[in-house]
Biopython code that builds the backbone (N, CA, C, O; Angstrom):
import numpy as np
from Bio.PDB.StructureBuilder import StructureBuilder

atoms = [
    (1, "UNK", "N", (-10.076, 6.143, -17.886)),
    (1, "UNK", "CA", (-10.648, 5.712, -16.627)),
    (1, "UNK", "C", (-9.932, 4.439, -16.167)),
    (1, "UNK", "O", (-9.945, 3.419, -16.856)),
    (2, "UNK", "N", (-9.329, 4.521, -15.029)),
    (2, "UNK", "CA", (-9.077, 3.432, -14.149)),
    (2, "UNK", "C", (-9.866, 2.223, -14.257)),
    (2, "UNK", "O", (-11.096, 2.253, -14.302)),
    (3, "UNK", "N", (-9.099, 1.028, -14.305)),
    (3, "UNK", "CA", (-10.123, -0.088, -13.874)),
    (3, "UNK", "C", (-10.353, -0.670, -12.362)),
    (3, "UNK", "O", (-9.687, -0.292, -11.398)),
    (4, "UNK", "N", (-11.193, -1.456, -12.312)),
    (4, "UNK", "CA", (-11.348, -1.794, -10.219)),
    (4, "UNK", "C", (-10.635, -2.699, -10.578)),
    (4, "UNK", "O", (-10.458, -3.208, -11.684)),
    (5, "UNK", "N", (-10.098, -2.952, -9.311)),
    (5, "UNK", "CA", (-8.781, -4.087, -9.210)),
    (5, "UNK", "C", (-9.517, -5.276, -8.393)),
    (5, "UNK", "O", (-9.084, -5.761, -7.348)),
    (6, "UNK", "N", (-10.672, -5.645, -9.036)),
    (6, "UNK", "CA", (-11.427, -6.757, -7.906)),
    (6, "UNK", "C", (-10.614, -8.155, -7.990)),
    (6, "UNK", "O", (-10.443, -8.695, -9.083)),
    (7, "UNK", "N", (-10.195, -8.629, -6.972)),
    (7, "UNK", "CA", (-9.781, -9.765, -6.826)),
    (7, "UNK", "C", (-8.164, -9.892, -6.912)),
    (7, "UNK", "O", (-7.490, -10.902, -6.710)),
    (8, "UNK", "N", (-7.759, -8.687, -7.242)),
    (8, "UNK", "CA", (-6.547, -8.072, -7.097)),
    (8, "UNK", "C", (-5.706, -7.818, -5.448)),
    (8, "UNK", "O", (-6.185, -6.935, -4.737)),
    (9, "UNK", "N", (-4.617, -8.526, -4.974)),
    (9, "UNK", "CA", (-3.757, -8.479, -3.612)),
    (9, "UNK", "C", (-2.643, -7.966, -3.624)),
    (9, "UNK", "O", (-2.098, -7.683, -2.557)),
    (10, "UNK", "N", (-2.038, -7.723, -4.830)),
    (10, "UNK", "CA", (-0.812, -7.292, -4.711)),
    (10, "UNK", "C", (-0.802, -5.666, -4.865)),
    (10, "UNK", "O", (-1.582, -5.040, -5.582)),
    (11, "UNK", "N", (0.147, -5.146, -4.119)),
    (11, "UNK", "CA", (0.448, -3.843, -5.173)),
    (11, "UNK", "C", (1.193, -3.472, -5.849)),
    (11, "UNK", "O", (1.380, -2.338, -6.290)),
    (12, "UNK", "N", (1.775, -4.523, -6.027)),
    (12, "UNK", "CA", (2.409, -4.294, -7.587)),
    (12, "UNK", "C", (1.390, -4.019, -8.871)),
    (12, "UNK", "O", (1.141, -3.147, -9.704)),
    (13, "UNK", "N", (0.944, -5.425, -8.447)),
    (13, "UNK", "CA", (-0.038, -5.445, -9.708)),
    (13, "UNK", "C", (-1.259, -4.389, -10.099)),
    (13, "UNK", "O", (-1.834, -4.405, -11.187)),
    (14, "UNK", "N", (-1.516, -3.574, -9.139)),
    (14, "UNK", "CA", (-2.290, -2.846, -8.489)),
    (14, "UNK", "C", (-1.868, -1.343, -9.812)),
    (14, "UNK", "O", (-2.435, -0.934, -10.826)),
    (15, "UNK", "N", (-0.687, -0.966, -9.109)),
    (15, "UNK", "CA", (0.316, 0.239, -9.973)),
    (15, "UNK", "C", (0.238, 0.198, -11.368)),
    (15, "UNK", "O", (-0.148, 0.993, -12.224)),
    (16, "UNK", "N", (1.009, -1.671, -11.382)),
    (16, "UNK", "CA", (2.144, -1.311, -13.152)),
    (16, "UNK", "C", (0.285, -1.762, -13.681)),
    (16, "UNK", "O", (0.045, -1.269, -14.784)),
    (17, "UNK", "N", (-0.644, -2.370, -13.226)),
    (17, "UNK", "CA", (-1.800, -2.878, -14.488)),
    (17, "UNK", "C", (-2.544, -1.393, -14.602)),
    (17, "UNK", "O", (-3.337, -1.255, -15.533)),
    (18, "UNK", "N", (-2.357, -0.446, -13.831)),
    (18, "UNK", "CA", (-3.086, 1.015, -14.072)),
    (18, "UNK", "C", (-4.526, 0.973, -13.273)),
    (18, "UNK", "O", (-5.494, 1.606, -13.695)),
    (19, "UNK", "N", (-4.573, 0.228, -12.171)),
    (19, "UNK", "CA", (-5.567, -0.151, -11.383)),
    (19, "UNK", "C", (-5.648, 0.959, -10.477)),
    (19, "UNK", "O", (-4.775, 1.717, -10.055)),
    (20, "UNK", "N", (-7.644, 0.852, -10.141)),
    (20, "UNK", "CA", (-7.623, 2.737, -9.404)),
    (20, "UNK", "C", (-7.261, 2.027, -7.901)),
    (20, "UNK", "O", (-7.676, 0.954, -7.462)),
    (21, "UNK", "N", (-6.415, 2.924, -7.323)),
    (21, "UNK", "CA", (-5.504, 2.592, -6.092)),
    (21, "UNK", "C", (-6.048, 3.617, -5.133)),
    (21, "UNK", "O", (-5.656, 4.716, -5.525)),
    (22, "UNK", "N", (-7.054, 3.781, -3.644)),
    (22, "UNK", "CA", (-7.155, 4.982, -3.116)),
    (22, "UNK", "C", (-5.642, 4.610, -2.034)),
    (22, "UNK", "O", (-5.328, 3.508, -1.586)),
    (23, "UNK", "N", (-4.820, 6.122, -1.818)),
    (23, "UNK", "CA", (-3.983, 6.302, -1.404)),
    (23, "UNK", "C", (-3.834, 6.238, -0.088)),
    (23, "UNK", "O", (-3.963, 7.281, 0.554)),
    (24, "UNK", "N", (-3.558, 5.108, 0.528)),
    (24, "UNK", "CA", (-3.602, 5.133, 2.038)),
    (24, "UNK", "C", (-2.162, 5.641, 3.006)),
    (24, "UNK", "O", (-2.157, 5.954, 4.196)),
    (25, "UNK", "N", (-1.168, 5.602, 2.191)),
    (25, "UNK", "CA", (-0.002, 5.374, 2.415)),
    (25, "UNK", "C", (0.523, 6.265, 3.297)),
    (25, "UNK", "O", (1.526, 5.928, 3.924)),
    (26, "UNK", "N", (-0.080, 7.601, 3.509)),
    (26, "UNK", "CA", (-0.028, 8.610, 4.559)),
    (26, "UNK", "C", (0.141, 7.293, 6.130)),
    (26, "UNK", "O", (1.067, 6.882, 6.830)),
    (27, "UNK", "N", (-1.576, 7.031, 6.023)),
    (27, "UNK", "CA", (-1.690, 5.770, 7.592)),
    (27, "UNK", "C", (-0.693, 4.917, 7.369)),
    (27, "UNK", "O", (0.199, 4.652, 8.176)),
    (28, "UNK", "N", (-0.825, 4.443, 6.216)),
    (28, "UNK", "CA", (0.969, 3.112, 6.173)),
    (28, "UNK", "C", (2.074, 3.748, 7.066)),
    (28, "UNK", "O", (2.633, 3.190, 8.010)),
    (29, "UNK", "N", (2.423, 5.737, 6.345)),
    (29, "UNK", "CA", (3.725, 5.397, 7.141)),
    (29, "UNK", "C", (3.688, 6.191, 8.871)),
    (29, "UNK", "O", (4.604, 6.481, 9.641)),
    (30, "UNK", "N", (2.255, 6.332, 8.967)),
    (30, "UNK", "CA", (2.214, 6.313, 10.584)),
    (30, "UNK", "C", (2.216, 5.332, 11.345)),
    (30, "UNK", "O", (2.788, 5.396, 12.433)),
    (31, "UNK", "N", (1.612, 4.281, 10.950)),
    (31, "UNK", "CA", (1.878, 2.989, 11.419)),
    (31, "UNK", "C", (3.336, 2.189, 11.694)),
    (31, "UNK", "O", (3.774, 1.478, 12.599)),
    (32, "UNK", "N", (3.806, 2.664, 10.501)),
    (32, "UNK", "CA", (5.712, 2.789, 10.505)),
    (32, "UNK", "C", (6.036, 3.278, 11.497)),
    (32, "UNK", "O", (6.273, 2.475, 12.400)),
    (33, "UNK", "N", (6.217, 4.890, 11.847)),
    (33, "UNK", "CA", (6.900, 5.407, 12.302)),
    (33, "UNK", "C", (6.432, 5.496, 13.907)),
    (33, "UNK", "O", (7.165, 5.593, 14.891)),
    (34, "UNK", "N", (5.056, 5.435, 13.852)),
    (34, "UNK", "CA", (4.496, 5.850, 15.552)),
    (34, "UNK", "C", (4.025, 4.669, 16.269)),
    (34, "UNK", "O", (3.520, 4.701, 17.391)),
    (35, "UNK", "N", (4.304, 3.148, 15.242)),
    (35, "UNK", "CA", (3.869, 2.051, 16.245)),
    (35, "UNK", "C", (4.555, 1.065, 16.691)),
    (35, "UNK", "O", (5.620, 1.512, 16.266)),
    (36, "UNK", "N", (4.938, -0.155, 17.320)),
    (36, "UNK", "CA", (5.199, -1.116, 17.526)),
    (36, "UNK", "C", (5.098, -2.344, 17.270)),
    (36, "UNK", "O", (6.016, -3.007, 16.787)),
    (37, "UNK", "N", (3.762, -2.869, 17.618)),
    (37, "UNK", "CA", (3.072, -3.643, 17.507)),
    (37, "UNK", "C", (1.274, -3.878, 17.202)),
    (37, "UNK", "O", (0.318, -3.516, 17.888)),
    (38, "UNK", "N", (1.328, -4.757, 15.674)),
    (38, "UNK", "CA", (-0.332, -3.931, 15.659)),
    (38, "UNK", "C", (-0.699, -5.524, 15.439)),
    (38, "UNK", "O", (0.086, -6.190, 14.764)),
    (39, "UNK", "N", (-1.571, -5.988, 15.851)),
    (39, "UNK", "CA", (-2.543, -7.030, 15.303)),
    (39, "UNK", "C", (-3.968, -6.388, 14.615)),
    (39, "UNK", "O", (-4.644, -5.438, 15.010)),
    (40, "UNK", "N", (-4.191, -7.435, 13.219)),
    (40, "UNK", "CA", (-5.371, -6.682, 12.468)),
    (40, "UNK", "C", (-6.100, -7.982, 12.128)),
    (40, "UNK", "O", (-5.736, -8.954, 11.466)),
    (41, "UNK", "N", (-7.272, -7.707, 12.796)),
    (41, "UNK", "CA", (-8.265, -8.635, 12.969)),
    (41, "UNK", "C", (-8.950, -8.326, 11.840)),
    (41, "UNK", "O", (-9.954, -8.998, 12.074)),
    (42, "UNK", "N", (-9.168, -7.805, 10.774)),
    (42, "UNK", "CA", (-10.208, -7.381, 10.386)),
    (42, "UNK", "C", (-10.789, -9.108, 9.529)),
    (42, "UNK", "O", (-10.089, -10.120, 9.534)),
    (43, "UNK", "N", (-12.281, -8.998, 8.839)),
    (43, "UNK", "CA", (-12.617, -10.026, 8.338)),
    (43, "UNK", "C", (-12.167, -10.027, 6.789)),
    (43, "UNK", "O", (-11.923, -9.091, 6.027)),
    (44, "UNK", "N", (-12.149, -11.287, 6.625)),
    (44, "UNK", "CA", (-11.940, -11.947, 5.278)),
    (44, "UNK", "C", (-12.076, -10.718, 4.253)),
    (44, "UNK", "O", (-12.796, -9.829, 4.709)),
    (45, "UNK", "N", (-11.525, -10.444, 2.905)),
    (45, "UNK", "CA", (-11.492, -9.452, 1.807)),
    (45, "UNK", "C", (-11.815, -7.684, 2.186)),
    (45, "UNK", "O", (-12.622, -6.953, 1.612)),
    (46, "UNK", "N", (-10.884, -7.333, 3.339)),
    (46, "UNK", "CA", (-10.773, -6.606, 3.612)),
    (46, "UNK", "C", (-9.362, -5.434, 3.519)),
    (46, "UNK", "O", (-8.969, -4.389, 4.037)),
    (47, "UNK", "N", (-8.970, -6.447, 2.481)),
    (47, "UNK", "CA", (-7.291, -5.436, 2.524)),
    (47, "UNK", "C", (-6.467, -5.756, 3.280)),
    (47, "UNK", "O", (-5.509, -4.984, 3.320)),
    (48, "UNK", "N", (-6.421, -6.729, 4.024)),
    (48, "UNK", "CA", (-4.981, -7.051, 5.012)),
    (48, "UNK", "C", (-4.234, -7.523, 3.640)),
    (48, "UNK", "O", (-3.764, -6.493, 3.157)),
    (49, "UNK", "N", (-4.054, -8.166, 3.157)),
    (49, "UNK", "CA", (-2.952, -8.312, 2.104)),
    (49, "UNK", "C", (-2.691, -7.753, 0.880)),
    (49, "UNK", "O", (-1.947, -8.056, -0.052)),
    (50, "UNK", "N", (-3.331, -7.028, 1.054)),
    (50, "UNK", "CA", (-3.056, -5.858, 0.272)),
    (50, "UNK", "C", (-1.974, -4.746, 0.934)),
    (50, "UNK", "O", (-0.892, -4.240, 0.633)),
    (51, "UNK", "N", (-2.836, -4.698, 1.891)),
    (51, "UNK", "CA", (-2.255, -4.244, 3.086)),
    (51, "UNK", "C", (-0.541, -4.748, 3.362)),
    (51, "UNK", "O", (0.264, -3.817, 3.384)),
    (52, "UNK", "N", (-0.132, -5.795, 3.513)),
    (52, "UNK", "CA", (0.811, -6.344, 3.920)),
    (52, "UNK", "C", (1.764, -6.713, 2.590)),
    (52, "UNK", "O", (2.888, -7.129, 2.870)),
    (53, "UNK", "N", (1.511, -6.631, 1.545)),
    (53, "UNK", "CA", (2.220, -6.501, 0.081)),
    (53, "UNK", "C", (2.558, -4.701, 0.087)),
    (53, "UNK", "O", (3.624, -4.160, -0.206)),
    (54, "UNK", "N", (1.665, -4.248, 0.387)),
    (54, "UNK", "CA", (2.167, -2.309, 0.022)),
    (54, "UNK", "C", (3.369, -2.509, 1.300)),
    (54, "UNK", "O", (4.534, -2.431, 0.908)),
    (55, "UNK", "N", (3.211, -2.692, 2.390)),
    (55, "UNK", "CA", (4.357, -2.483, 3.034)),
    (55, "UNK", "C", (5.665, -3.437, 3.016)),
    (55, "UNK", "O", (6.580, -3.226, 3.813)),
    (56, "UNK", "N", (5.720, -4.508, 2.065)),
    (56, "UNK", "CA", (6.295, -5.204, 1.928)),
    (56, "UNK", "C", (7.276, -4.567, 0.732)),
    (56, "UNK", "O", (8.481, -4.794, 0.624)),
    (57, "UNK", "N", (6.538, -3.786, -0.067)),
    (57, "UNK", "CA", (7.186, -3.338, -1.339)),
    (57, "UNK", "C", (7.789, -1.660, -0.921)),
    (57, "UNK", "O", (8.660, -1.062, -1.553)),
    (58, "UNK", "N", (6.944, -1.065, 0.486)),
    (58, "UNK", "CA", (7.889, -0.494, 0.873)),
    (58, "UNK", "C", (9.182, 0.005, 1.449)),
    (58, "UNK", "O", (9.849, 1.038, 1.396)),
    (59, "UNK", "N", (9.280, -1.750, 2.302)),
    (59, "UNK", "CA", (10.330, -1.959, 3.409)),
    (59, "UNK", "C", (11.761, -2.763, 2.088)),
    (59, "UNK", "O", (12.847, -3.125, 2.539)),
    (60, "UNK", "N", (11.476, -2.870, 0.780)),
    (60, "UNK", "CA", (12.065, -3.206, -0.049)),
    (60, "UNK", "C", (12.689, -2.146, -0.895)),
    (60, "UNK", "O", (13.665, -2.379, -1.608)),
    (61, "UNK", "N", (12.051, -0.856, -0.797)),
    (61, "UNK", "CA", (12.854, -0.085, -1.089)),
    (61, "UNK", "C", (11.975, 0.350, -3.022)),
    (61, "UNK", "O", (12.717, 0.846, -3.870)),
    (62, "UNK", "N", (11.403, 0.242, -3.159)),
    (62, "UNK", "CA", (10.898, -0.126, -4.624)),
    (62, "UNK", "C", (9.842, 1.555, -4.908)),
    (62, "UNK", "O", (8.617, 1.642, -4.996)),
    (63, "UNK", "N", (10.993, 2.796, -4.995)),
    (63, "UNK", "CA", (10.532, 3.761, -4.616)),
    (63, "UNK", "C", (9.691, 4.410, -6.443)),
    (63, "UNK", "O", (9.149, 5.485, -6.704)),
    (64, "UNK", "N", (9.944, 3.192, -7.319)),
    (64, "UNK", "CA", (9.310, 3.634, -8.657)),
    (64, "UNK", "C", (7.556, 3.345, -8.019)),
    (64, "UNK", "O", (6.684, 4.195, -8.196)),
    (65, "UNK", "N", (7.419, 2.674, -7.648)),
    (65, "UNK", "CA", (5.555, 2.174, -7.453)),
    (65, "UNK", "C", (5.164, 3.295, -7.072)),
    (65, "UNK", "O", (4.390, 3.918, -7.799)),
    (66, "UNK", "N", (5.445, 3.650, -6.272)),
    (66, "UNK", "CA", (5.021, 5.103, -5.057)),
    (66, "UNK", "C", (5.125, 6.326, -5.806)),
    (66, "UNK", "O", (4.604, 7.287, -5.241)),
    (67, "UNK", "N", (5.687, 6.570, -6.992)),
    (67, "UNK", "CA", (5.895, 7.701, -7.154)),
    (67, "UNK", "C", (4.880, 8.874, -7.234)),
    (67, "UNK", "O", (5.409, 9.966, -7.027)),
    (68, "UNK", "N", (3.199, 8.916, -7.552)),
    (68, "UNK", "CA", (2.238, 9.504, -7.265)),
    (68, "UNK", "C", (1.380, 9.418, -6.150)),
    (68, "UNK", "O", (0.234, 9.866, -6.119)),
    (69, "UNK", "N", (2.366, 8.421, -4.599)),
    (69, "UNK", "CA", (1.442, 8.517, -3.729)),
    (69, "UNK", "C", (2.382, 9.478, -2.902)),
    (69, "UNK", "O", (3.570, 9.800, -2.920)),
    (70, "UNK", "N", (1.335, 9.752, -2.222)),
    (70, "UNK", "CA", (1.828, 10.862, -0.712)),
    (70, "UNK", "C", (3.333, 10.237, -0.058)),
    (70, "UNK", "O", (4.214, 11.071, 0.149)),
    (71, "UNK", "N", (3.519, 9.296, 0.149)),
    (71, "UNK", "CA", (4.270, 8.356, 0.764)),
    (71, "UNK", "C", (5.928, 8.841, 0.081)),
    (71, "UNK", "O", (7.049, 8.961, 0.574)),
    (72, "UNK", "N", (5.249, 9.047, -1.503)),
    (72, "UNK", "CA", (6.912, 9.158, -1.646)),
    (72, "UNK", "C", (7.502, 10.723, -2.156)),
    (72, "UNK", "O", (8.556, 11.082, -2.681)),
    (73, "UNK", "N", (6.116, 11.527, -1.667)),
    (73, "UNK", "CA", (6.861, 13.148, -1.901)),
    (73, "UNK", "C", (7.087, 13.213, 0.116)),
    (73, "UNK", "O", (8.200, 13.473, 0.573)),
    (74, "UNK", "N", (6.506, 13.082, 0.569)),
    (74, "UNK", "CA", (6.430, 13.595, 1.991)),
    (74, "UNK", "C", (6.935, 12.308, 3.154)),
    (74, "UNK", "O", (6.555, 12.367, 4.324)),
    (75, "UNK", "N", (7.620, 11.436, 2.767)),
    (75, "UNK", "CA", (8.095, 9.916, 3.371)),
    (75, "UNK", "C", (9.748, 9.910, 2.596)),
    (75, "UNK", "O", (9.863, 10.292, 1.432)),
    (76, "UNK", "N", (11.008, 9.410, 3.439)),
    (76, "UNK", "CA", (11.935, 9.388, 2.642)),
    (76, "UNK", "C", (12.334, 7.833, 2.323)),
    (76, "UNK", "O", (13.392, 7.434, 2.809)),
    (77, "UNK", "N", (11.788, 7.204, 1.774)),
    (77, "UNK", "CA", (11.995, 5.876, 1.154)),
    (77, "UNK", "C", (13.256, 5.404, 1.493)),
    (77, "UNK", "O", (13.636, 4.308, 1.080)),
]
sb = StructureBuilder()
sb.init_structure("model")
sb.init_model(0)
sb.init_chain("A")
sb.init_seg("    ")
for serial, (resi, resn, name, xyz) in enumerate(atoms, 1):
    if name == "N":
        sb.init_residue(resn, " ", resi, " ")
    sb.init_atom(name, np.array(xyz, "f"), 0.0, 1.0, " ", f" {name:<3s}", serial, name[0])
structure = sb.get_structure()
């Protein structure tokens, strides 16, 4: 069994510690491909940097993390 990743921001740390991760990365790479410009208001401990580390480690090219999400059978890294 997975552990919760409470208090956890990165996704690195997220992956290599075996932390349960739900797979968003489908919306990550629509946001990629179909947007421009997004501002995200959301409130305090809501995943924006979480948020903004997964796409940080995607625009880096770091196609070992991804390897069981959607992102990297159906996305070309």
């Amino acid at each position: 069994m997975k552990r919760l990743p409470v208090g956890l921001q990165t996704f690195r740390k997220l992956i290599d510690g075996n932390y349960l991760y739900v797979d968003k990365t489908e919306y990550i790479h629509k946001l990629i491909v179909q947007g421009s410009v997004y501002f995200f208001s959301r409130p305090r401990r809501f995943g924006k940097s979480l948020l903004i580390s997964t796409l940080n480690e995607i625009f880096e090219g770091k196609k070992e993390l991804f390897k069981d999400l959607w992102i990297y059978k159906w996305a070309k890294l």
